[in-house]
mmCIF file of the N, C-alpha and C atoms, coordinates in Angstrom:
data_MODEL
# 
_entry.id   MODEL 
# 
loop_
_atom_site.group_PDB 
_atom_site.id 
_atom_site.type_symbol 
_atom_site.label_atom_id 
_atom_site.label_alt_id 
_atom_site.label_comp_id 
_atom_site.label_asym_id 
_atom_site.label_entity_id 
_atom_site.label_seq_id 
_atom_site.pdbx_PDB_ins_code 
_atom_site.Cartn_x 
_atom_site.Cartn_y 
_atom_site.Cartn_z 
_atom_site.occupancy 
_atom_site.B_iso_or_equiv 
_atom_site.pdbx_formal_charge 
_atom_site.auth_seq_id 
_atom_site.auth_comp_id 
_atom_site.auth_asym_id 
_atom_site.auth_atom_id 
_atom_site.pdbx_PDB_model_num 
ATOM 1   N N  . UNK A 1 1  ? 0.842   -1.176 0.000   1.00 0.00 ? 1  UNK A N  1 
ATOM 2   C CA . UNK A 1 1  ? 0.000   0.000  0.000   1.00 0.00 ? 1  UNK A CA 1 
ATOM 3   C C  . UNK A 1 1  ? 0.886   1.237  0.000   1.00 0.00 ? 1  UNK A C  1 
ATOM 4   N N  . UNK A 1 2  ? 0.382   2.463  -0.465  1.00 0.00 ? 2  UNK A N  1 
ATOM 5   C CA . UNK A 1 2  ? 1.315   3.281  -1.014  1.00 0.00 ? 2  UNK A CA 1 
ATOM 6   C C  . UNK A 1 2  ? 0.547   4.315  0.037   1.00 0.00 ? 2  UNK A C  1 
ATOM 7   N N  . UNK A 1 3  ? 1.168   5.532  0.487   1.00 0.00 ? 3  UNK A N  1 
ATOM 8   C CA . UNK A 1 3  ? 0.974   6.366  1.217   1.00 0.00 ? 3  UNK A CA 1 
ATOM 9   C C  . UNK A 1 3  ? 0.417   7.549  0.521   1.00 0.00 ? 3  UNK A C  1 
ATOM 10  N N  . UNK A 1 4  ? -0.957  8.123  0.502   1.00 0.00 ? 4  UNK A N  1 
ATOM 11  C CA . UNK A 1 4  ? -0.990  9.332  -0.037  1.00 0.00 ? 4  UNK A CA 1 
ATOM 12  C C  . UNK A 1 4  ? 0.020   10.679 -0.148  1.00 0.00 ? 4  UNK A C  1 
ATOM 13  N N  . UNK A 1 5  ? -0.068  11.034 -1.481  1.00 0.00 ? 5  UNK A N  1 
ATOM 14  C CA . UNK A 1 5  ? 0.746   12.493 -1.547  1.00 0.00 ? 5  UNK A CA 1 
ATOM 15  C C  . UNK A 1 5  ? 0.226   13.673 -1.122  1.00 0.00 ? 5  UNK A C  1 
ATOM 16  N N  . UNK A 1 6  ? -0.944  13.603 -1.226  1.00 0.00 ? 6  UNK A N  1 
ATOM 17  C CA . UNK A 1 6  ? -1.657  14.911 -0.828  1.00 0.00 ? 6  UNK A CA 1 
ATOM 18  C C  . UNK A 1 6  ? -1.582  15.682 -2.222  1.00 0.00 ? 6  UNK A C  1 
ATOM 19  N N  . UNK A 1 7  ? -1.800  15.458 -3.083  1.00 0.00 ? 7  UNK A N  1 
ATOM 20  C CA . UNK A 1 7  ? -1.836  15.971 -4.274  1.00 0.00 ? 7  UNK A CA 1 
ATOM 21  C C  . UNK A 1 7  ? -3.393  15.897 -5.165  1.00 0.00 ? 7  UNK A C  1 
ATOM 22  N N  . UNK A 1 8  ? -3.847  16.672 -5.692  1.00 0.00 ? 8  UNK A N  1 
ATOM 23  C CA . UNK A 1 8  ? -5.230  16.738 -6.147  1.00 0.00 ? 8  UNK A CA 1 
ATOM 24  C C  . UNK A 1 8  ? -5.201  17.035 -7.719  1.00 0.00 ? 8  UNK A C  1 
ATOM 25  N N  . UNK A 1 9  ? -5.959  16.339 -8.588  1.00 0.00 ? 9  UNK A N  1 
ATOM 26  C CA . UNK A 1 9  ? -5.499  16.670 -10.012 1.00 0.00 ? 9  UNK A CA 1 
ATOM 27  C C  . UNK A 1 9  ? -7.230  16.366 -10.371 1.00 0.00 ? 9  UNK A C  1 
ATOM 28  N N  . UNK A 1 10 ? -8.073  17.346 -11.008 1.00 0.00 ? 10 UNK A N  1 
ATOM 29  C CA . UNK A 1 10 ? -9.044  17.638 -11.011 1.00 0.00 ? 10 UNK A CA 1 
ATOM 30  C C  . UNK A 1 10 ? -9.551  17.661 -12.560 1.00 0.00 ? 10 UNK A C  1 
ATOM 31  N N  . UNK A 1 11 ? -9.894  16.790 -13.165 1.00 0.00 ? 11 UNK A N  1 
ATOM 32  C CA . UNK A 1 11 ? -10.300 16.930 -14.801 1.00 0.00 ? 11 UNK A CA 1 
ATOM 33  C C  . UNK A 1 11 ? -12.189 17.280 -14.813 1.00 0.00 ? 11 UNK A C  1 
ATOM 34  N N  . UNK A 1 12 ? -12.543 18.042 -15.721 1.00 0.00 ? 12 UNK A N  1 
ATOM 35  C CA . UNK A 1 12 ? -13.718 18.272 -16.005 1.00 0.00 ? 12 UNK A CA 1 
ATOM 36  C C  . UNK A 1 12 ? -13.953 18.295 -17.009 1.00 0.00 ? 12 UNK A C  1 
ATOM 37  N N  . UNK A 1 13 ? -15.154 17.616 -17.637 1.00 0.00 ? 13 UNK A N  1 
ATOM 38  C CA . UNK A 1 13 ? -15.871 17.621 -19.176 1.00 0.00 ? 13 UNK A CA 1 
ATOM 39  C C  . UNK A 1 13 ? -16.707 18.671 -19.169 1.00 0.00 ? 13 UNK A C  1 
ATOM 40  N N  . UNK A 1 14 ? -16.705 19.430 -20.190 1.00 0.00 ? 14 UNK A N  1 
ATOM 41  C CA . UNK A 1 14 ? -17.554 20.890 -20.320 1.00 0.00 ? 14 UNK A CA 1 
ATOM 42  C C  . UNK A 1 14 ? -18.783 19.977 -21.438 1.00 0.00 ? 14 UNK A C  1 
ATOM 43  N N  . UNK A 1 15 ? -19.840 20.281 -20.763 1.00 0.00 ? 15 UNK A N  1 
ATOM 44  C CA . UNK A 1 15 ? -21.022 19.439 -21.250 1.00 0.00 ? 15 UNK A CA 1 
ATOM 45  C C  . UNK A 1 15 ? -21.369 20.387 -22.546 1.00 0.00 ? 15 UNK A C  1 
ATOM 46  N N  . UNK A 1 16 ? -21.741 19.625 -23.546 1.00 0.00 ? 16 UNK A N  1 
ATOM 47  C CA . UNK A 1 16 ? -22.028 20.341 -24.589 1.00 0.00 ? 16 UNK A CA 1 
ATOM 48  C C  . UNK A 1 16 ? -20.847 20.105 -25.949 1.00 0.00 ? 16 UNK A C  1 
ATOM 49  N N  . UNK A 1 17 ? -19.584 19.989 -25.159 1.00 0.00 ? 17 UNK A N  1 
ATOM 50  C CA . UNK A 1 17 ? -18.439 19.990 -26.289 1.00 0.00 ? 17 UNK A CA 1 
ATOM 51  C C  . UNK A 1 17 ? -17.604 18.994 -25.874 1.00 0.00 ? 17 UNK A C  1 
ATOM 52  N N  . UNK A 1 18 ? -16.227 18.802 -26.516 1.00 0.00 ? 18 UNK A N  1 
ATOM 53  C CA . UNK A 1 18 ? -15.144 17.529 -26.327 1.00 0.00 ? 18 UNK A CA 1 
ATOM 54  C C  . UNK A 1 18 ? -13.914 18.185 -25.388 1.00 0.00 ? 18 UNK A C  1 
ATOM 55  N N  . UNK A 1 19 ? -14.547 19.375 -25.184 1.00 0.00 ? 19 UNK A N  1 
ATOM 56  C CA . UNK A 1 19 ? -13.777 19.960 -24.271 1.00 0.00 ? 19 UNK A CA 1 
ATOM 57  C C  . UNK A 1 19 ? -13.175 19.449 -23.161 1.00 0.00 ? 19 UNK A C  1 
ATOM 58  N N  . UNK A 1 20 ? -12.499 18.979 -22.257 1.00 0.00 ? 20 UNK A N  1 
ATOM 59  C CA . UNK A 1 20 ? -11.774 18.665 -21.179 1.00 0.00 ? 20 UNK A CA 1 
ATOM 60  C C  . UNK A 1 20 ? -11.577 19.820 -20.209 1.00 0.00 ? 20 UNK A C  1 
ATOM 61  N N  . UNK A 1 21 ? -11.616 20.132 -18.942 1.00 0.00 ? 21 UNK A N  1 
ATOM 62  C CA . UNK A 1 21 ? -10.503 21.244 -18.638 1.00 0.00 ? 21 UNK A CA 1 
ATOM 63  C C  . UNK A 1 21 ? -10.035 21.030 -17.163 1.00 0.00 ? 21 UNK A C  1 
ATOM 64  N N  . UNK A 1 22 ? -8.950  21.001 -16.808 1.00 0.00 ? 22 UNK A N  1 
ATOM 65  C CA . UNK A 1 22 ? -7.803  20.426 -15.904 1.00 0.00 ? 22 UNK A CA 1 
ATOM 66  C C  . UNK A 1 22 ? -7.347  21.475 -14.969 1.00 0.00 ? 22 UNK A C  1 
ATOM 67  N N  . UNK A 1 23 ? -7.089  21.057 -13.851 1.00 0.00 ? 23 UNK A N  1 
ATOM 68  C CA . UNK A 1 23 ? -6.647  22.482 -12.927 1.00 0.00 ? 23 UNK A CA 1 
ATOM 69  C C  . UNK A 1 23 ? -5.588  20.998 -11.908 1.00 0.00 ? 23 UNK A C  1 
ATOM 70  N N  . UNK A 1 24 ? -4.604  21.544 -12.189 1.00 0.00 ? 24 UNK A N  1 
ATOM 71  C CA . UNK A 1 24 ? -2.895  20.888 -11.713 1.00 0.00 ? 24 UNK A CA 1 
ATOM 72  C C  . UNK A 1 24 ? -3.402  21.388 -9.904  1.00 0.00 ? 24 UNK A C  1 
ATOM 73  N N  . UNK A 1 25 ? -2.644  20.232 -8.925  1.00 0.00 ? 25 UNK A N  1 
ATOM 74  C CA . UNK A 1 25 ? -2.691  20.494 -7.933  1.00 0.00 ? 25 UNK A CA 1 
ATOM 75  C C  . UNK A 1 25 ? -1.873  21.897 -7.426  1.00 0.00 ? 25 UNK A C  1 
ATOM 76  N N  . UNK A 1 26 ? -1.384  22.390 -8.294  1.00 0.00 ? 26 UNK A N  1 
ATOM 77  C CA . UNK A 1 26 ? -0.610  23.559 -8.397  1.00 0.00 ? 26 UNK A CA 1 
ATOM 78  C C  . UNK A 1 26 ? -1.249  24.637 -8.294  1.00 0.00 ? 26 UNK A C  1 
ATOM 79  N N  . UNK A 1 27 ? -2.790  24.681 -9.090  1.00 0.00 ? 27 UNK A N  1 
ATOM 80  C CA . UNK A 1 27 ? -3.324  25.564 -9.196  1.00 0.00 ? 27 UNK A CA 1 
ATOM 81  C C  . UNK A 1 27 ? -3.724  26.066 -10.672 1.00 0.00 ? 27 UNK A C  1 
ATOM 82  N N  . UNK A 1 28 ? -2.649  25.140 -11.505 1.00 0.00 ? 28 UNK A N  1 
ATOM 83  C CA . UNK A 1 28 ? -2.841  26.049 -12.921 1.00 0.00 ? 28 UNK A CA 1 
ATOM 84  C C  . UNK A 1 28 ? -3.478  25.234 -13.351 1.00 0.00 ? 28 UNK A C  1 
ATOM 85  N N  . UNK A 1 29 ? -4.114  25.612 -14.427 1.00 0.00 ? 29 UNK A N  1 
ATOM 86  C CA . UNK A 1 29 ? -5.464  25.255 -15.406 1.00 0.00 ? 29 UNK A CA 1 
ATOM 87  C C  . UNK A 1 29 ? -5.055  25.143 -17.005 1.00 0.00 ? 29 UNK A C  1 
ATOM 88  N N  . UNK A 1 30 ? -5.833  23.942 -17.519 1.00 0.00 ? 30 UNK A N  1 
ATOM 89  C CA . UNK A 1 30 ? -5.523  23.779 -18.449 1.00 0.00 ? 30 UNK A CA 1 
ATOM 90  C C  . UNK A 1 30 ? -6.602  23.205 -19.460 1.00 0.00 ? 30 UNK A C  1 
ATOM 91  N N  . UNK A 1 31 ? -6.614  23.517 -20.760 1.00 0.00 ? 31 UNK A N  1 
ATOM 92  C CA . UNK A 1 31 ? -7.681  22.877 -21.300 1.00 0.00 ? 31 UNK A CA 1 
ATOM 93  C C  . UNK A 1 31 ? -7.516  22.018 -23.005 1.00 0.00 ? 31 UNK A C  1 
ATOM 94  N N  . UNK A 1 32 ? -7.917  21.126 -23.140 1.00 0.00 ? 32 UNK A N  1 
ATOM 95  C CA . UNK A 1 32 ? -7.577  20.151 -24.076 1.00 0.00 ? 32 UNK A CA 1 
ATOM 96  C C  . UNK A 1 32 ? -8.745  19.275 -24.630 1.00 0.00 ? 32 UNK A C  1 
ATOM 97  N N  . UNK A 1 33 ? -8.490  18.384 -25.670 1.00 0.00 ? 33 UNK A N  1 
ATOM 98  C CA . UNK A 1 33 ? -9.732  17.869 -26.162 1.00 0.00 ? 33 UNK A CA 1 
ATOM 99  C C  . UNK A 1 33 ? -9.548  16.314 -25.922 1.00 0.00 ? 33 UNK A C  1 
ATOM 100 N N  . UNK A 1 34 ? -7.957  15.932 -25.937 1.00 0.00 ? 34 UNK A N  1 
ATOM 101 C CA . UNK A 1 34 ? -7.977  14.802 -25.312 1.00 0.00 ? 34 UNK A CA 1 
ATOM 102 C C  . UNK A 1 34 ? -7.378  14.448 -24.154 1.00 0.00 ? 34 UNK A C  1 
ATOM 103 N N  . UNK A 1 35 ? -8.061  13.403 -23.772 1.00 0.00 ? 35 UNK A N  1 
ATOM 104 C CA . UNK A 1 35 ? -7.535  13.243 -22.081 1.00 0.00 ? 35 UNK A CA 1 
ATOM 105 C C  . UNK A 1 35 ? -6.517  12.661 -21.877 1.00 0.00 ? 35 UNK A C  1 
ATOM 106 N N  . UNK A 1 36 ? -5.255  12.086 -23.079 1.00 0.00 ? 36 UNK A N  1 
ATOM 107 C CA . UNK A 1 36 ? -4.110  11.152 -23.021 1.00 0.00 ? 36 UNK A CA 1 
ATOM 108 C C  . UNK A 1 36 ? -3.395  13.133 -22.974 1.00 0.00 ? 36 UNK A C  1 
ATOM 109 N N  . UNK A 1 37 ? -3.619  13.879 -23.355 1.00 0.00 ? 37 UNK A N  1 
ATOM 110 C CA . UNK A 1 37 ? -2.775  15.358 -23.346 1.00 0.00 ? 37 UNK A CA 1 
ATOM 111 C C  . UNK A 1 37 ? -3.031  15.498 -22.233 1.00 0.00 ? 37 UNK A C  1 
ATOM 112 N N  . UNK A 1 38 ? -4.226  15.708 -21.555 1.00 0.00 ? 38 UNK A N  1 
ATOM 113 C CA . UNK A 1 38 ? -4.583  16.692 -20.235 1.00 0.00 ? 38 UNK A CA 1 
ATOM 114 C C  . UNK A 1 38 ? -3.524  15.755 -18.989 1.00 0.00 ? 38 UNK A C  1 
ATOM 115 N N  . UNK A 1 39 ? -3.987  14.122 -18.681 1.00 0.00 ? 39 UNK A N  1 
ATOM 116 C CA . UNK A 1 39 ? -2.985  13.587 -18.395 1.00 0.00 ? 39 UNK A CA 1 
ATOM 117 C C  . UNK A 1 39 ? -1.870  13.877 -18.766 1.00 0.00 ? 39 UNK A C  1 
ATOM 118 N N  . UNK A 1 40 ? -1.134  13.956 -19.497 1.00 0.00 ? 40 UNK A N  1 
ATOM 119 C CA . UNK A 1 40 ? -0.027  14.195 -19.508 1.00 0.00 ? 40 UNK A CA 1 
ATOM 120 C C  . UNK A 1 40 ? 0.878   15.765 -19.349 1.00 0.00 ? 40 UNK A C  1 
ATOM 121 N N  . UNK A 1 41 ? 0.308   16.428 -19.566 1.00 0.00 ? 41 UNK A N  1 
ATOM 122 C CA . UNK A 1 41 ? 0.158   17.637 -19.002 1.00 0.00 ? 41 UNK A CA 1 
ATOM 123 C C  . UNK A 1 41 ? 0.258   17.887 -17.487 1.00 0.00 ? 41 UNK A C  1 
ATOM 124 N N  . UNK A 1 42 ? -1.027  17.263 -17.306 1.00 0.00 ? 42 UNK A N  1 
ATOM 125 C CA . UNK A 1 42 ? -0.624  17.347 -15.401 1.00 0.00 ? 42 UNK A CA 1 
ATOM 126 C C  . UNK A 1 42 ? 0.429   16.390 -14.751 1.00 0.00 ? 42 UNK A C  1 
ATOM 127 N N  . UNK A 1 43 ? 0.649   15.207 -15.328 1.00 0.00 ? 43 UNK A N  1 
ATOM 128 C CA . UNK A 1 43 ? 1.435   14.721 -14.121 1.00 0.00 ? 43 UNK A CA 1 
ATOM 129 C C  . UNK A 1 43 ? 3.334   14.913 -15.068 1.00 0.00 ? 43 UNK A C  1 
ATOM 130 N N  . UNK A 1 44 ? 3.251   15.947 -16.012 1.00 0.00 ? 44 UNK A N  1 
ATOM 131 C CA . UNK A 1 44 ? 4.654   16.421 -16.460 1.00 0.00 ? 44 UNK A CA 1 
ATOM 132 C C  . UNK A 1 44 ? 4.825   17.668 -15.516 1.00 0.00 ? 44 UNK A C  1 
ATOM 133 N N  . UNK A 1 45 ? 4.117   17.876 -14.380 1.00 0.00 ? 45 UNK A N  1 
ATOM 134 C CA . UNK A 1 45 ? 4.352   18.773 -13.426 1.00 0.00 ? 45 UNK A CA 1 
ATOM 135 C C  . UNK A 1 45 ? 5.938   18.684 -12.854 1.00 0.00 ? 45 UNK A C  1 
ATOM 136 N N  . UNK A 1 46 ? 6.341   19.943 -12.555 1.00 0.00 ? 46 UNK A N  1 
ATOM 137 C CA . UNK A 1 46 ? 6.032   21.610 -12.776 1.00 0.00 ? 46 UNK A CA 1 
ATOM 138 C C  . UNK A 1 46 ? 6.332   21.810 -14.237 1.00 0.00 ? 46 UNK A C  1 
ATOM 139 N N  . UNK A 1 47 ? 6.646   21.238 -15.361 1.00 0.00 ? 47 UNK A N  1 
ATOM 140 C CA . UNK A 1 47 ? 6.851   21.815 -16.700 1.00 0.00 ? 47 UNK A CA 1 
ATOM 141 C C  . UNK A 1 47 ? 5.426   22.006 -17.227 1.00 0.00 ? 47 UNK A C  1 
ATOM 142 N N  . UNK A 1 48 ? 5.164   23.651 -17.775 1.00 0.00 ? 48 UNK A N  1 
ATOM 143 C CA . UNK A 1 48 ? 4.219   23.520 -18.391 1.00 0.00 ? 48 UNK A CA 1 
ATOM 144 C C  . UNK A 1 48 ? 3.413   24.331 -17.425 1.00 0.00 ? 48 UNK A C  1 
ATOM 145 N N  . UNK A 1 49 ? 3.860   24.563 -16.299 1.00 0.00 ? 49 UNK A N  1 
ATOM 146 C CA . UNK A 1 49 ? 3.355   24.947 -15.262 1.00 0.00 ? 49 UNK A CA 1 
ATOM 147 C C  . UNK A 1 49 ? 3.791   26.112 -14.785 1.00 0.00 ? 49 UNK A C  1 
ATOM 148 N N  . UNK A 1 50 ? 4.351   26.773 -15.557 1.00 0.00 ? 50 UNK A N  1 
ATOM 149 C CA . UNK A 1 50 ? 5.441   27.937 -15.023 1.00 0.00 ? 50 UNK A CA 1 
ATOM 150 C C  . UNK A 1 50 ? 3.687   29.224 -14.667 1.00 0.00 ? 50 UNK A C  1 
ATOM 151 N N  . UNK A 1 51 ? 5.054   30.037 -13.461 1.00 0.00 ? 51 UNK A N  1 
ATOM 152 C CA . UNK A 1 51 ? 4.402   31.383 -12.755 1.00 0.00 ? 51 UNK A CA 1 
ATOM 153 C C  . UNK A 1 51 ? 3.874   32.108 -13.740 1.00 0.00 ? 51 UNK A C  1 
ATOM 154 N N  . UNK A 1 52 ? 4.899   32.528 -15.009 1.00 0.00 ? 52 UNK A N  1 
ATOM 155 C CA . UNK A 1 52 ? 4.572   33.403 -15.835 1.00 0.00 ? 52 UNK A CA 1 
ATOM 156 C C  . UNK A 1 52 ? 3.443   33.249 -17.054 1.00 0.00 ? 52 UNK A C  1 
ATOM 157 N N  . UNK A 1 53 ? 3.013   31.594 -17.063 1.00 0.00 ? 53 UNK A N  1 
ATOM 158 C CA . UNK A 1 53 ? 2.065   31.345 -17.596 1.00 0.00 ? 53 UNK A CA 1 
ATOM 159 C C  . UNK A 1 53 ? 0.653   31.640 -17.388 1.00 0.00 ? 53 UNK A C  1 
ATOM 160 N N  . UNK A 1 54 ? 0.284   32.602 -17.877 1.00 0.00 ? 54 UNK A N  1 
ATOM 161 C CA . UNK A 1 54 ? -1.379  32.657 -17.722 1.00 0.00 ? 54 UNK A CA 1 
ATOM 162 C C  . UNK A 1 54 ? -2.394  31.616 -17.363 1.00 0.00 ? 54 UNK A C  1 
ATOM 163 N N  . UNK A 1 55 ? -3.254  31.538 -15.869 1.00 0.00 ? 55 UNK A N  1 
ATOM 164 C CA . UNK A 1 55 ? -4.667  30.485 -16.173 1.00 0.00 ? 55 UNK A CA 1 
ATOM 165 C C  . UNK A 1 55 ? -4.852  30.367 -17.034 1.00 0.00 ? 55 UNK A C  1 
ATOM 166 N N  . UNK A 1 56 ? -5.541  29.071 -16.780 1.00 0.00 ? 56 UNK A N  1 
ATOM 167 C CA . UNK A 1 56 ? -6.453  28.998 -18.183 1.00 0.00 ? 56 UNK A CA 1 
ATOM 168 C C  . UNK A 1 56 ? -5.483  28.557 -20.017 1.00 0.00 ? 56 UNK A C  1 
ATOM 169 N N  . UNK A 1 57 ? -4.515  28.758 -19.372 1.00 0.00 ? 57 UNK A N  1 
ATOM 170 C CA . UNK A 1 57 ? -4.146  28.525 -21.364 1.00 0.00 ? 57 UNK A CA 1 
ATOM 171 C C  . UNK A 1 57 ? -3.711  27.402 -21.586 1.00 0.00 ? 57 UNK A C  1 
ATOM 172 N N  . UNK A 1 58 ? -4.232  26.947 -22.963 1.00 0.00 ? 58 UNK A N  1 
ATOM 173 C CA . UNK A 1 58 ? -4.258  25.818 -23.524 1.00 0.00 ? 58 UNK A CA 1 
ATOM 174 C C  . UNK A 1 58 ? -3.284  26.102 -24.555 1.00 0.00 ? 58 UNK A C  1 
ATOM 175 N N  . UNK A 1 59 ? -2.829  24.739 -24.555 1.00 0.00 ? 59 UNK A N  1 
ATOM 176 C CA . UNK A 1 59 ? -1.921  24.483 -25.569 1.00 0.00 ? 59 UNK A CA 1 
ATOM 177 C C  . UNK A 1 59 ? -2.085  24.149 -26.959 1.00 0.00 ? 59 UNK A C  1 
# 
């Protein structure tokens, strides 16, 4: 058995479209159409994740 990290990685389907949108236990947000990107996206944490990056932006 593995010990929790305390880490939270939060995916949401925007009803209506193929939309995805992701918010990193970090805080930053992200949005994508497939979920093999959004995964990978979040757990390539902190890259991708930088301060100077705006919420919200998709790649």
């Amino acid at each position: 058995m593995t010990s929790p990290t305390g880490e939270i990685y939060r995916i949401d389907w925007l009803p209506g479209t193929d939309v995805l949108h992701g918010t990193c236990h970090c805080g930053r947000e992200h949005t994508a159409q497939d979920p093999v990107e959004m995964w990978e996206w979040m757990l390539a944490h902190p890259q991708g994740h930088h301060v100077d990056e705006p919420r919200g932006n998709s790649s």
